[in-house]
C-alpha positions, 0 to 999 in steps of 0.5 A, spaced: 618 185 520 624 189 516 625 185 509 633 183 512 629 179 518 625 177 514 630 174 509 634 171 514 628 167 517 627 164 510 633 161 510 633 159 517 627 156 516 630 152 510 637 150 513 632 147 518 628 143 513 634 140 511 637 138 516 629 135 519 629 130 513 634 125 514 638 129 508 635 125 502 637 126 496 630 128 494 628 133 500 634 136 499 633 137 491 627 140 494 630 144 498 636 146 492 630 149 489 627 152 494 633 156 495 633 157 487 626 160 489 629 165 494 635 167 490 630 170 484 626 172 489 632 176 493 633 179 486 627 181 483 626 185 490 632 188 488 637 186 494 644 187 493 648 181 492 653 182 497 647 183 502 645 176 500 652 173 504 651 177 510 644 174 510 647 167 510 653 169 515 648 171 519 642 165 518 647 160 520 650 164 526 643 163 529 642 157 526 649 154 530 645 156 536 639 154 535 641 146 533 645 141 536 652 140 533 651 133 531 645 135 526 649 141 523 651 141 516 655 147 515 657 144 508 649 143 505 648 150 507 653 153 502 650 149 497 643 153 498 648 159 499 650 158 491 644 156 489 642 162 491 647 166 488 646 162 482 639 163 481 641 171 482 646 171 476 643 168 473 636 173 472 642 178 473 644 176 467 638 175 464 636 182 466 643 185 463 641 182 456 634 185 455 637 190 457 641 191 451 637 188 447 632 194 449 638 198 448 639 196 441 631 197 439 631 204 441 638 206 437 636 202 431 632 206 426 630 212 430 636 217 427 634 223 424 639 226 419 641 232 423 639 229 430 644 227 435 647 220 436 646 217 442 651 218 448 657 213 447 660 211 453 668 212 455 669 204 452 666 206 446 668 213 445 675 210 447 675 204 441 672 209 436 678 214 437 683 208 436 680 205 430 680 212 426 686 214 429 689 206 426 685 209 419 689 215 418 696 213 419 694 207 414 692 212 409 698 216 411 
C-alpha cells in the first residue's frame, strides 16, 4: 500500500470513529489526540504539509460516499484537520529550534585564527553590510 493510501485510510478510518460514538465530549478528545498522534506521525515520515491537506480533501470525498448525510459532520472533521496540522507545527517548530541550536554549537568555539568563518546567509550578509555602512558615516 502507497504511503498516501495509507494515510487517507487512517483519517478515514478516524472520521468514522467519531462520528460511530454518539459524538461525546470524551471519545472525541480521543479521537483529537488520535489525530494529534497522526499529525507528528505525518511529520517525522517527512510528509510535506500541503500533502496533508490533500490527504484530508481526499479522506472526506470518500468519507461523503461511504456515510449516510445525517451522520456526517464536516465541521469535527476540520477540527481533526487542525489537530493535525498543529501537532505537525508544532515538531516543526521544535525540529527548527534544535536545528539552530546545533547551528549555534558547531559555530561557537571552533574557530581557528586564520580559518574561514562559516558561510553567512544573504540576510546576514545583508544586516552586516548595513550595520558598517551606518558605522562608517557616524565616524565621518
Amino acid at each position: 500500500m502507497a504511503i498516501r493510501e495509507k494515510y487517507i485510510e487512517k483519517l478515514v478510518e478516524l472520521f468514522k470513529s467519531y462520528m460511530k460514538s454518539g459524538h461525546t465530549l470524551d471519545t472525541f478528545e480521543e479521537v483529537r489526540y488520535q489525530a494529534s498522534q497522526l499529525g507528528k506521525e505525518l511529520f517525522k515520515e517527512k510528509i510535506p504539509l500541503d500533502w496533508i491537506v490533500g490527504l484530508y480533501i481526499e479522506a472526506v470525498r470518500r468519507i461523503k460516499s461511504e456515510v449516510p448525510k445525517e451522520a456526517l459532520d464536516l465541521a469535527s472533521c476540520g477540527e481533526l484537520l487542525l489537530e493535525m496540522v498543529m501537532a505537525y507545527s508544532t515538531n516543526f517548530l521544535r525540529y527548527v529550534e534544535l536545528r539552530e541550536q546545533r547551528a549555534r554549537r558547531n559555530c561557537v568555539g571552533e574557530m581557528v585564527p586564520g580559518s574561514t568563518p562559516p558561510p553567512q546567509s544573504g540576510m546576514e550578509r545583508s544586516l552586516k553590510s548595513r550595520a558598517s555602512s551606518e558605522t562608517a558615516q557616524k565616524e565621518i
